[in-house]
PDB file with one MODEL, atoms N, CA, C and O in Angstrom:
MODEL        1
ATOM      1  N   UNK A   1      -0.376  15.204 -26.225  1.00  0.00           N
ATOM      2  CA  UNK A   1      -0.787  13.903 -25.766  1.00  0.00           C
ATOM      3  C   UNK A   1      -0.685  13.881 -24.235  1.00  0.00           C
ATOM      4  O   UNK A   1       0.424  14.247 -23.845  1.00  0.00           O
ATOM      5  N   UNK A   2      -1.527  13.556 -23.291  1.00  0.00           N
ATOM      6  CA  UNK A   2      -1.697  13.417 -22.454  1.00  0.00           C
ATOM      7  C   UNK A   2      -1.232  12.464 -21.689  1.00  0.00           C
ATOM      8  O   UNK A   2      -1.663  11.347 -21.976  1.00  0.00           O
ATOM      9  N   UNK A   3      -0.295  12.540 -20.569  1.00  0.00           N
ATOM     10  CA  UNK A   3       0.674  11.383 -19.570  1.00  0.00           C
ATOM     11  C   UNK A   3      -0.729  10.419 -19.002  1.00  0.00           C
ATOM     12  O   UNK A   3      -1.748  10.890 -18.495  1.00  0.00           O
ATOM     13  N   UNK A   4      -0.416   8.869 -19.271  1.00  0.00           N
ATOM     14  CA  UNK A   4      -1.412   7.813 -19.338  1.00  0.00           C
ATOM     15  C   UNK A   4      -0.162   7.372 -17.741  1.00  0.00           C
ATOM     16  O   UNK A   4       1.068   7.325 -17.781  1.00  0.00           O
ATOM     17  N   UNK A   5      -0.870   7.180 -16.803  1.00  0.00           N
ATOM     18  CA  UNK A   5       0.720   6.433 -15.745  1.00  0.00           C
ATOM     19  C   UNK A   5       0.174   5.418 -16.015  1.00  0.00           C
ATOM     20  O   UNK A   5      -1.019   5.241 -16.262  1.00  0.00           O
ATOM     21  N   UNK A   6       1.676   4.111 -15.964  1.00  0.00           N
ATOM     22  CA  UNK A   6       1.489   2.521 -15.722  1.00  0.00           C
ATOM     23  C   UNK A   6       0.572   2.169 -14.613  1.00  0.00           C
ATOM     24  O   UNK A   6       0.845   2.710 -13.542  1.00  0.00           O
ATOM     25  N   UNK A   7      -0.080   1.670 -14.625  1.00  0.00           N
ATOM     26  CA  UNK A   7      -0.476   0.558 -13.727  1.00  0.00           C
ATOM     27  C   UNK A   7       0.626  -0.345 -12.611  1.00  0.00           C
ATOM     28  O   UNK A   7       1.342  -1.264 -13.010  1.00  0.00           O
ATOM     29  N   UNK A   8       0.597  -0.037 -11.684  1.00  0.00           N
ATOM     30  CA  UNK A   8       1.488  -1.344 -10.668  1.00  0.00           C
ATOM     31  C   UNK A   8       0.895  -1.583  -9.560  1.00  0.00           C
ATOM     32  O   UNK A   8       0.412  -0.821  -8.723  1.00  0.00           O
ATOM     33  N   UNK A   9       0.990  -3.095  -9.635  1.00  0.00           N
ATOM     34  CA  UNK A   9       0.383  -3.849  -8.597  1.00  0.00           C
ATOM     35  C   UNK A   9       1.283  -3.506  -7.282  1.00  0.00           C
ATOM     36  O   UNK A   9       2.492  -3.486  -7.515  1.00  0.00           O
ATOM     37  N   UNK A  10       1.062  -3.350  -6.514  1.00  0.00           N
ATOM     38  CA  UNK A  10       1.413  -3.202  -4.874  1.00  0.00           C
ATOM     39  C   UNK A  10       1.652  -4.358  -4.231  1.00  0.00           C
ATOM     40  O   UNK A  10       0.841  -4.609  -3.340  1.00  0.00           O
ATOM     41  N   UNK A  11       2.591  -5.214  -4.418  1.00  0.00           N
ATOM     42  CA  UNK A  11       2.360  -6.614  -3.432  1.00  0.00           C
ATOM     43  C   UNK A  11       2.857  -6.467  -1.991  1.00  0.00           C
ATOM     44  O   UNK A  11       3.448  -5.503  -1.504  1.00  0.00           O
ATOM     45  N   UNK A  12       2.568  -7.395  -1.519  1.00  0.00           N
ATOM     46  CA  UNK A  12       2.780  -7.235   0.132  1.00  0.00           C
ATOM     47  C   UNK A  12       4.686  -6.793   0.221  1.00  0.00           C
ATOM     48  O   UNK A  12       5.096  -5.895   0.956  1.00  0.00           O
ATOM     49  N   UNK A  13       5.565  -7.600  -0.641  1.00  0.00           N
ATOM     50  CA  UNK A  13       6.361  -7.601  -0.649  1.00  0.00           C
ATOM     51  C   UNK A  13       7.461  -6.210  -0.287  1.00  0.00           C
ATOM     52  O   UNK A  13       8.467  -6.080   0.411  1.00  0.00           O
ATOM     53  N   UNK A  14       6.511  -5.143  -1.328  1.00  0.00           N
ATOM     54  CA  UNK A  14       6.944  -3.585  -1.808  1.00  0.00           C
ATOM     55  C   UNK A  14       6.144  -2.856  -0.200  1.00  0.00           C
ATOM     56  O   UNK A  14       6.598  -1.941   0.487  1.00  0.00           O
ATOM     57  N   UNK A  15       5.378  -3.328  -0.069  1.00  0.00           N
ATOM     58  CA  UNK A  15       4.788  -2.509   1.020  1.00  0.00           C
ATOM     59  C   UNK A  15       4.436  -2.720   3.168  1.00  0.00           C
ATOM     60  O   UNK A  15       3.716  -2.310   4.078  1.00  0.00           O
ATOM     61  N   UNK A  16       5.965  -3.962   2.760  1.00  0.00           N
ATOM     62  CA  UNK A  16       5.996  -4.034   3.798  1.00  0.00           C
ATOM     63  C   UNK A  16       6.958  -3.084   4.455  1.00  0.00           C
ATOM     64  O   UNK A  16       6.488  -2.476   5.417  1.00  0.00           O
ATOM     65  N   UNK A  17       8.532  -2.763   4.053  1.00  0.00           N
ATOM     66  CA  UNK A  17       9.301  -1.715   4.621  1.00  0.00           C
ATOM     67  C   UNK A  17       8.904  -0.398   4.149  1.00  0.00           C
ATOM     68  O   UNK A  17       8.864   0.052   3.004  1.00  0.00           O
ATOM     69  N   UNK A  18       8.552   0.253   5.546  1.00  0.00           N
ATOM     70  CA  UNK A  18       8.362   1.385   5.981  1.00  0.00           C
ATOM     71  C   UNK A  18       8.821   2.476   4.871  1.00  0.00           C
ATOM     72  O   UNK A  18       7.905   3.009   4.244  1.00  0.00           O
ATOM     73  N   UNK A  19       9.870   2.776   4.632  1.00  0.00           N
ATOM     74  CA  UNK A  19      10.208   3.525   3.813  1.00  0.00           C
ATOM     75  C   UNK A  19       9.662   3.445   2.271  1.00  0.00           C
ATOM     76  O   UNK A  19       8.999   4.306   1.692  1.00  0.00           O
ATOM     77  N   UNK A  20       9.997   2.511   1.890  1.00  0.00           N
ATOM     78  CA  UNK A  20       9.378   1.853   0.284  1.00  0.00           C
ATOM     79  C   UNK A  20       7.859   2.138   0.091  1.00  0.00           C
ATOM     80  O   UNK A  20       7.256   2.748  -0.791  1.00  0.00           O
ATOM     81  N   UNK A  21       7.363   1.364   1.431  1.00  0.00           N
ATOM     82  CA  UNK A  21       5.953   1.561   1.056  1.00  0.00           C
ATOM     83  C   UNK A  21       5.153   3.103   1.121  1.00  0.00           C
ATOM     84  O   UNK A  21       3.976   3.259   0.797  1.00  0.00           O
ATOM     85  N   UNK A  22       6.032   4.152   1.597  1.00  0.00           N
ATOM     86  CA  UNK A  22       5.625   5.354   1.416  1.00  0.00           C
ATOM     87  C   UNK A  22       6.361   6.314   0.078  1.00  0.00           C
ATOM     88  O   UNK A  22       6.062   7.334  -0.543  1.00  0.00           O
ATOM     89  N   UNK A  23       7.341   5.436   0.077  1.00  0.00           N
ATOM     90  CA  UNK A  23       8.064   6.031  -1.553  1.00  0.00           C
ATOM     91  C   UNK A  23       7.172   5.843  -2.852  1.00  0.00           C
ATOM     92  O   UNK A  23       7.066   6.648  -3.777  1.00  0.00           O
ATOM     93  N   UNK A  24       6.407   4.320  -2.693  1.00  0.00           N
ATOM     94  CA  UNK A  24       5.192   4.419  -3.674  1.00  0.00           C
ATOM     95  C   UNK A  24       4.192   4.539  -3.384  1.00  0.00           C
ATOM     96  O   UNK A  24       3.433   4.437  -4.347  1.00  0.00           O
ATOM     97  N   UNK A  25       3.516   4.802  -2.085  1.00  0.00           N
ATOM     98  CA  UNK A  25       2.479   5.721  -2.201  1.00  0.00           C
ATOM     99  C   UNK A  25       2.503   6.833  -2.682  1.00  0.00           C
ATOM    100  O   UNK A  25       1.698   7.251  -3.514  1.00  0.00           O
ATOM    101  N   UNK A  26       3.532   7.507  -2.160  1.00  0.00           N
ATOM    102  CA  UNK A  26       3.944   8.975  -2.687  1.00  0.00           C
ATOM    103  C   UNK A  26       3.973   9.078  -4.316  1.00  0.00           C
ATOM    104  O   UNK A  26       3.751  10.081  -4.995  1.00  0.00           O
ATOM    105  N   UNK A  27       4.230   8.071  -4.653  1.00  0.00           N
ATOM    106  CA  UNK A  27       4.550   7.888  -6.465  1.00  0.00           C
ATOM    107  C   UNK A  27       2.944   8.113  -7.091  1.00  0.00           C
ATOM    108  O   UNK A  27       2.471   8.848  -7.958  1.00  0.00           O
ATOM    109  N   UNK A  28       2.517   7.319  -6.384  1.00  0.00           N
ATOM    110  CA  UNK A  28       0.828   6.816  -6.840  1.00  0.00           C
ATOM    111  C   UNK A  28      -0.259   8.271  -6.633  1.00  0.00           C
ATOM    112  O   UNK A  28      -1.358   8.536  -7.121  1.00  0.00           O
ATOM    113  N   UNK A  29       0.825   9.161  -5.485  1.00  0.00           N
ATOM    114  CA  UNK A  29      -0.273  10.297  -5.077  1.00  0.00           C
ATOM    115  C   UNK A  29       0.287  11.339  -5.747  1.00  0.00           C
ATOM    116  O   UNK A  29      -0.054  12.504  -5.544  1.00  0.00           O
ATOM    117  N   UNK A  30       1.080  11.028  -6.493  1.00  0.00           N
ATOM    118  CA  UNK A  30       1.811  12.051  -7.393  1.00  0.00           C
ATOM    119  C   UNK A  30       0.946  11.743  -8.995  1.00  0.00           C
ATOM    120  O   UNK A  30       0.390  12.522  -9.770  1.00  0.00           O
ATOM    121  N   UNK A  31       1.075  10.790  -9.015  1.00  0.00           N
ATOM    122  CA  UNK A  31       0.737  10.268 -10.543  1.00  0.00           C
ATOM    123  C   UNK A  31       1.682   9.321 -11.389  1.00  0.00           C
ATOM    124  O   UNK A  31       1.317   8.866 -12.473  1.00  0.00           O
ATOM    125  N   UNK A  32       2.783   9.082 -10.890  1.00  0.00           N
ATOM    126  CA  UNK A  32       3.947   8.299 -11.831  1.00  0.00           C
ATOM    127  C   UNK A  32       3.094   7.138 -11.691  1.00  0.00           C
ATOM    128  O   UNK A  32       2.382   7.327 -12.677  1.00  0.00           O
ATOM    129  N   UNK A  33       2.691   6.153 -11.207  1.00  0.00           N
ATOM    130  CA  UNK A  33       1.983   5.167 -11.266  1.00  0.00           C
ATOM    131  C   UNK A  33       0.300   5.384 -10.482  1.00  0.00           C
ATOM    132  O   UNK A  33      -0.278   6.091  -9.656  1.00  0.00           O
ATOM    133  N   UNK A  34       0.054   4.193 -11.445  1.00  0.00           N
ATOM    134  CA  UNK A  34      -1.581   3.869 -10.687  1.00  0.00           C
ATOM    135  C   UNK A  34      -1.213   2.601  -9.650  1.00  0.00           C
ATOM    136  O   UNK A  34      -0.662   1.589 -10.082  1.00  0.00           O
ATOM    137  N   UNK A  35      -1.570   2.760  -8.259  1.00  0.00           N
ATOM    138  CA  UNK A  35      -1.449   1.866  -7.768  1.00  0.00           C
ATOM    139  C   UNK A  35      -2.654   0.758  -7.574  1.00  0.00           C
ATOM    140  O   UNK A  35      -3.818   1.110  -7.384  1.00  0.00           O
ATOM    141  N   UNK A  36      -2.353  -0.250  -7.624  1.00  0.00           N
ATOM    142  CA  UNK A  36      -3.416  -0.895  -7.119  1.00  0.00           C
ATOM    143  C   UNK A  36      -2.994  -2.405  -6.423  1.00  0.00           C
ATOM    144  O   UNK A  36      -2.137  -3.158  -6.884  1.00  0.00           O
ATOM    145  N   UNK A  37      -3.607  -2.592  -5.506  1.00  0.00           N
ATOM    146  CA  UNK A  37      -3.467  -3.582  -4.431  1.00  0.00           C
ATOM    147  C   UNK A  37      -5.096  -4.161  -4.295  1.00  0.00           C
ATOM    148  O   UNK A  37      -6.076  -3.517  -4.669  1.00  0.00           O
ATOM    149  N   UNK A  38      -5.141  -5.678  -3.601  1.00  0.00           N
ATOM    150  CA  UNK A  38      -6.135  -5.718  -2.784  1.00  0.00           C
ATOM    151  C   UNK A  38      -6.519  -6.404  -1.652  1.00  0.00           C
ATOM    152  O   UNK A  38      -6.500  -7.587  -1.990  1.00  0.00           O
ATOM    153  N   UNK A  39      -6.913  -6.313  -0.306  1.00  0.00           N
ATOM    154  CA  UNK A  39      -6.822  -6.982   0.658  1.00  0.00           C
ATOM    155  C   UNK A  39      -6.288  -7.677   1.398  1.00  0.00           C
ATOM    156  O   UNK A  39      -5.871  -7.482   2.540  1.00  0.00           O
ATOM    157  N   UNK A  40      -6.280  -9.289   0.188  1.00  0.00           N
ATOM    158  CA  UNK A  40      -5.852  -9.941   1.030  1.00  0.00           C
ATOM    159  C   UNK A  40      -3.775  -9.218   1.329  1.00  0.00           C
ATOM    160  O   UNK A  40      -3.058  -9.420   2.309  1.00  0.00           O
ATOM    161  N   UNK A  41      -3.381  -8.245  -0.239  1.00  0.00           N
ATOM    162  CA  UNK A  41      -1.702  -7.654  -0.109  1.00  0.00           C
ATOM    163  C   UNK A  41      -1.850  -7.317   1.183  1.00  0.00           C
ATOM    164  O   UNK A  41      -1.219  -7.909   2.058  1.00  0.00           O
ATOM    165  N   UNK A  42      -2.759  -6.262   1.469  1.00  0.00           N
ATOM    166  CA  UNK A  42      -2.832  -5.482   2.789  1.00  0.00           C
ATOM    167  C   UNK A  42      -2.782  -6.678   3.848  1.00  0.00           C
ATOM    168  O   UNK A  42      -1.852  -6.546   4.644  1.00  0.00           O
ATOM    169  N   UNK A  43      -3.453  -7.647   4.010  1.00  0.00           N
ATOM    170  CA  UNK A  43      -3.496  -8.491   5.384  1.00  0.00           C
ATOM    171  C   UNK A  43      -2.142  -9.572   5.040  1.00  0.00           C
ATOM    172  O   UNK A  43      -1.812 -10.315   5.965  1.00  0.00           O
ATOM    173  N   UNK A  44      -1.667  -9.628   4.239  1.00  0.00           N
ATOM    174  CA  UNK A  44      -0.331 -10.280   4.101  1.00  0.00           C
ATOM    175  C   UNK A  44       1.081  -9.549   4.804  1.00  0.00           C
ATOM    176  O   UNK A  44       1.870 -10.108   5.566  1.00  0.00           O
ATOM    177  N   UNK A  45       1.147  -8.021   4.266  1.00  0.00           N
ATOM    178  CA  UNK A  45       2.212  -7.409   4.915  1.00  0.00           C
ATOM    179  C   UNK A  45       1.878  -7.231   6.327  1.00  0.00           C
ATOM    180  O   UNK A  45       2.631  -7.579   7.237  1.00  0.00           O
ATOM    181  N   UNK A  46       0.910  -6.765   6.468  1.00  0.00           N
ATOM    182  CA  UNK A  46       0.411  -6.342   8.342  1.00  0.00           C
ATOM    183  C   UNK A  46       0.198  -7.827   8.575  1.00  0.00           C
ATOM    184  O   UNK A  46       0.452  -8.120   7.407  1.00  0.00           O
ATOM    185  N   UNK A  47      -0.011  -8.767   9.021  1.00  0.00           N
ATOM    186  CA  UNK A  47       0.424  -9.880   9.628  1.00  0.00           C
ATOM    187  C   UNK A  47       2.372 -10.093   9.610  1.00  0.00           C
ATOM    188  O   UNK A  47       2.955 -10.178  10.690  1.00  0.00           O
ATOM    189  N   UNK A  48       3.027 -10.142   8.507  1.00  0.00           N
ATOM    190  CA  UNK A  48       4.405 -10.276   8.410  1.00  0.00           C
ATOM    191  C   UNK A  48       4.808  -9.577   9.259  1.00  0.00           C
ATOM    192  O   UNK A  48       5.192 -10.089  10.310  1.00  0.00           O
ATOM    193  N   UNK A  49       4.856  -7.908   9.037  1.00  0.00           N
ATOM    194  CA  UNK A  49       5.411  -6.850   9.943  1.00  0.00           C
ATOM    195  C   UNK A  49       4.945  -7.178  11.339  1.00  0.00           C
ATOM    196  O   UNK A  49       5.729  -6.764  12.193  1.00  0.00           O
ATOM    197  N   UNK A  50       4.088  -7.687  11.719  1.00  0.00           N
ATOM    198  CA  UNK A  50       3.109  -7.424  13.238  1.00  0.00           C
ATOM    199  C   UNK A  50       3.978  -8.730  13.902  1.00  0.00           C
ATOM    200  O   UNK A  50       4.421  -8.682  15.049  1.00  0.00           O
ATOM    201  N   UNK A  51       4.172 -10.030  12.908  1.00  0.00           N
ATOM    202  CA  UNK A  51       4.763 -10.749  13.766  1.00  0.00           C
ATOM    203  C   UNK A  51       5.983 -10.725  13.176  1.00  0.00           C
ATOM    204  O   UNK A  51       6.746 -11.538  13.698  1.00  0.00           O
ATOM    205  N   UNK A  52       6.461 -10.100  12.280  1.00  0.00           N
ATOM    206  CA  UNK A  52       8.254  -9.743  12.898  1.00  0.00           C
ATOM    207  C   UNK A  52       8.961  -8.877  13.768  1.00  0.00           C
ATOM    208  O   UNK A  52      10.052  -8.996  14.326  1.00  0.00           O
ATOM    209  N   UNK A  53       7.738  -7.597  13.765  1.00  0.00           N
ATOM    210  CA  UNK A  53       8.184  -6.841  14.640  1.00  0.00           C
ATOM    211  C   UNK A  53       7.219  -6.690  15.784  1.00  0.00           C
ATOM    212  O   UNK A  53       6.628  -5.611  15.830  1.00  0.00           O
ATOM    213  N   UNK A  54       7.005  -7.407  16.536  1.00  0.00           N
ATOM    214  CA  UNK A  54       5.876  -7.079  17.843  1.00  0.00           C
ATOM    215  C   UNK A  54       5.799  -5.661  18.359  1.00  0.00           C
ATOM    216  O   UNK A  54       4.723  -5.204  18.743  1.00  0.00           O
ATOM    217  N   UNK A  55       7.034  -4.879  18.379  1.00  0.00           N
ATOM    218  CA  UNK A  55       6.747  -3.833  19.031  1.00  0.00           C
ATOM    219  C   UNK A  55       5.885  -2.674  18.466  1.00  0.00           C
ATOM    220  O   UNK A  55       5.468  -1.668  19.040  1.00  0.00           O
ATOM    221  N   UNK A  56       5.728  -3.098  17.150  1.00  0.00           N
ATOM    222  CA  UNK A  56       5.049  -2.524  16.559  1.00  0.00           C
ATOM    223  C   UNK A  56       3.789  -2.395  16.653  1.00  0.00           C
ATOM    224  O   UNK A  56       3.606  -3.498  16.138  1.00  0.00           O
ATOM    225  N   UNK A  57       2.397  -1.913  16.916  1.00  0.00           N
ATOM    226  CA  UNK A  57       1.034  -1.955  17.308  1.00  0.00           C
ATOM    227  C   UNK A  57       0.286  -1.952  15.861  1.00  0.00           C
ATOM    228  O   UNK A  57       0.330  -1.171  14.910  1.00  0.00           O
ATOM    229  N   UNK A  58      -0.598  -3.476  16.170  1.00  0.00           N
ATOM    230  CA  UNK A  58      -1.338  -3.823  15.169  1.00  0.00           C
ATOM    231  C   UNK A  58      -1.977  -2.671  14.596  1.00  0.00           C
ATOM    232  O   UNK A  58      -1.760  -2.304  13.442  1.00  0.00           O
ATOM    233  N   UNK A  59      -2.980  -1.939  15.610  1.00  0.00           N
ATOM    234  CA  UNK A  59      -4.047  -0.791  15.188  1.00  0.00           C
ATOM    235  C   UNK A  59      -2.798   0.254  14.402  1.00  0.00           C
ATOM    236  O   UNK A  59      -3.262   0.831  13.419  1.00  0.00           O
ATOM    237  N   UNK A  60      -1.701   0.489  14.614  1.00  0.00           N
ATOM    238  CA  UNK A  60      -1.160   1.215  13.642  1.00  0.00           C
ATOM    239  C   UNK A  60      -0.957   1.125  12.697  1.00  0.00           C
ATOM    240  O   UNK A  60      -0.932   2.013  11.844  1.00  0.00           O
ATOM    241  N   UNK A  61      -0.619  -0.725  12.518  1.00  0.00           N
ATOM    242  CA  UNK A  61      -0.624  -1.190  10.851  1.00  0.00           C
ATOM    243  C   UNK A  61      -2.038  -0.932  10.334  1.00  0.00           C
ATOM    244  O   UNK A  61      -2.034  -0.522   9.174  1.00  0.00           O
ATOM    245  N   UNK A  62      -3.203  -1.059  10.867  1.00  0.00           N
ATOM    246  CA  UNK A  62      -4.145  -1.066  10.502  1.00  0.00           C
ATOM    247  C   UNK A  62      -4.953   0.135   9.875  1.00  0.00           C
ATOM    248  O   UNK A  62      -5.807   0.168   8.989  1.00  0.00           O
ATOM    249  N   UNK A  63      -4.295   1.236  10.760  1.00  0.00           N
ATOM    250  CA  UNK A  63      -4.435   2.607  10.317  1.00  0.00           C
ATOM    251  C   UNK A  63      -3.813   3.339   9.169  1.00  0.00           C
ATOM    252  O   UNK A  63      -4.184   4.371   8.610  1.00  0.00           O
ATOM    253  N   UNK A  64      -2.403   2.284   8.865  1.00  0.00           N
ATOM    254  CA  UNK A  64      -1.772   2.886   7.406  1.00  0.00           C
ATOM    255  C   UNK A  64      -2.555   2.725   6.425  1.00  0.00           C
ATOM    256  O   UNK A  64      -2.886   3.548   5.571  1.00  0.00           O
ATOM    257  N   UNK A  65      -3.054   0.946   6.626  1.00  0.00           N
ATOM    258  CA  UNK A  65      -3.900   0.272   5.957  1.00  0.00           C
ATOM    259  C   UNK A  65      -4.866   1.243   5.358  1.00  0.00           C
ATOM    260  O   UNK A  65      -4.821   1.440   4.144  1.00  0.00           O
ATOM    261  N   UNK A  66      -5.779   1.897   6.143  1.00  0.00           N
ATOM    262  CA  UNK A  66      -7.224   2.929   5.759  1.00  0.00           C
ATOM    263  C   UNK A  66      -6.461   4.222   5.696  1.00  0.00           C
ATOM    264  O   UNK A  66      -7.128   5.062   5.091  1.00  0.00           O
ATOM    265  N   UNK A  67      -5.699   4.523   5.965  1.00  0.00           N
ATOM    266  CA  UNK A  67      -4.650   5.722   5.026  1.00  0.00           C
ATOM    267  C   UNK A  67      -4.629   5.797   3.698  1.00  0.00           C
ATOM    268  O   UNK A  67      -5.092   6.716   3.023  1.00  0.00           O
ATOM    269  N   UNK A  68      -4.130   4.896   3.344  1.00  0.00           N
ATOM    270  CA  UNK A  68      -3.331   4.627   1.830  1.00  0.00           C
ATOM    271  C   UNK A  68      -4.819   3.912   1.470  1.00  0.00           C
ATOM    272  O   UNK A  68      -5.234   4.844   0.781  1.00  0.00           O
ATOM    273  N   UNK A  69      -5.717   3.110   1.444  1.00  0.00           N
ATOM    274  CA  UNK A  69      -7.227   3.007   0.645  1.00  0.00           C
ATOM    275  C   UNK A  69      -7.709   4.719   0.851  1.00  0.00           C
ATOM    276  O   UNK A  69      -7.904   5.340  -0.194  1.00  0.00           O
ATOM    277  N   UNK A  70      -7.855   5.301   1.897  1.00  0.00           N
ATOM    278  CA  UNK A  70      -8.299   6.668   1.874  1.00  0.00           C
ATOM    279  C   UNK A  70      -7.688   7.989   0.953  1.00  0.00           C
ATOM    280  O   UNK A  70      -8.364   8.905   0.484  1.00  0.00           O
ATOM    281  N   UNK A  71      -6.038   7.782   0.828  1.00  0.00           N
ATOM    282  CA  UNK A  71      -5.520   8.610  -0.220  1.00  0.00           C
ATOM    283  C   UNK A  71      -5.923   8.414  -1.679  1.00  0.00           C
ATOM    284  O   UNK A  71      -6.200   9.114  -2.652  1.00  0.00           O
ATOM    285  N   UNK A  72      -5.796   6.769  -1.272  1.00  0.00           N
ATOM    286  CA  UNK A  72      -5.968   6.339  -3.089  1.00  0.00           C
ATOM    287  C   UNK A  72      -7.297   5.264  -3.502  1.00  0.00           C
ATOM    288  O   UNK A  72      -7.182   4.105  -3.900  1.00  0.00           O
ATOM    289  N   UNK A  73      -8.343   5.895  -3.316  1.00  0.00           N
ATOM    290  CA  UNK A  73      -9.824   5.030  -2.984  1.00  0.00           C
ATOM    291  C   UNK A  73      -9.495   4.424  -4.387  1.00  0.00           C
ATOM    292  O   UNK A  73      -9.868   3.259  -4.244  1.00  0.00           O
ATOM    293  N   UNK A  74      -9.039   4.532  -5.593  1.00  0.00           N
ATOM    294  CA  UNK A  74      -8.988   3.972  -7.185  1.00  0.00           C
ATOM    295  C   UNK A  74      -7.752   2.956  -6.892  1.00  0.00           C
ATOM    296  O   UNK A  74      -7.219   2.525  -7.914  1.00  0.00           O
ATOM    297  N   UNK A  75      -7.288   2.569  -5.829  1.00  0.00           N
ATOM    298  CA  UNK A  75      -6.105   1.629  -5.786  1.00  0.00           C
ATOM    299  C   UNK A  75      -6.462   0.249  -5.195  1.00  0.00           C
ATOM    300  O   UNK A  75      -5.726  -0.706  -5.447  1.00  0.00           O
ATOM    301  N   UNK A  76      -7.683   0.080  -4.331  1.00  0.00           N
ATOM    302  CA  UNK A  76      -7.957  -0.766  -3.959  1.00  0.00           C
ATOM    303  C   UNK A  76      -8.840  -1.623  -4.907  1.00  0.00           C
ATOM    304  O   UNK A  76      -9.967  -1.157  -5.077  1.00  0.00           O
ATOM    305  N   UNK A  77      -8.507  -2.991  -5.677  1.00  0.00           N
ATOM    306  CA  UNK A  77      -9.588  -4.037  -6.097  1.00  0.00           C
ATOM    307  C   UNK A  77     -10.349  -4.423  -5.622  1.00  0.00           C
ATOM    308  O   UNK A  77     -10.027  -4.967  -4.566  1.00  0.00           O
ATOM    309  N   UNK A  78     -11.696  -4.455  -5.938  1.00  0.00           N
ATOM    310  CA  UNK A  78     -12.410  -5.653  -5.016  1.00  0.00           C
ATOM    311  C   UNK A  78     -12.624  -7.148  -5.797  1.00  0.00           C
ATOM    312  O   UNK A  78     -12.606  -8.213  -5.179  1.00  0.00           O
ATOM    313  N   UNK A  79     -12.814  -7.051  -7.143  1.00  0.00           N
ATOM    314  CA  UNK A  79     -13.399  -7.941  -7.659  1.00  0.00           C
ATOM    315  C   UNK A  79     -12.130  -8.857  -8.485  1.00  0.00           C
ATOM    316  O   UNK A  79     -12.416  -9.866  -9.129  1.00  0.00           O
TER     317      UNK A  79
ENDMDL
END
């Protein structure tokens, strides 16, 4: 029988600290889960992080952003 992974939603919540949010990407690019997120998760955490941490550079949040849709093109919803 063939390993089916869960399904988990990605909320802004899981993928705002740095560490976490690459512990389940890493999960999702492994196979233990299917991730899936959509948009507006992504513009929820990168606004939070951008204005809690200013020093941080938007275009970098923005670049994880098309990282992680680019690793995992089956994780992003549209509809």
């Amino acid at each position: 029988m063939a390993f089916e992974p869960p399904v988990a939603v990605y909320d802004a919540c899981v993928l705002y600290p740095f560490h976490l949010r690459n512990l389940l990407v890493q999960c999702a690019v492994d196979r233990v889960v299917e991730a899936r997120w959509i948009d507006a998760i992504h513009d929820e955490w990168i606004h939070n992080l951008s204005a809690n941490d200013p020093k941080i550079l938007l275009r970098h949040l923005h670049a994880a952003r098309e990282l992680m849709n680019a690793v995992l093109p089956g994780a992003r919803v549209t509809d």
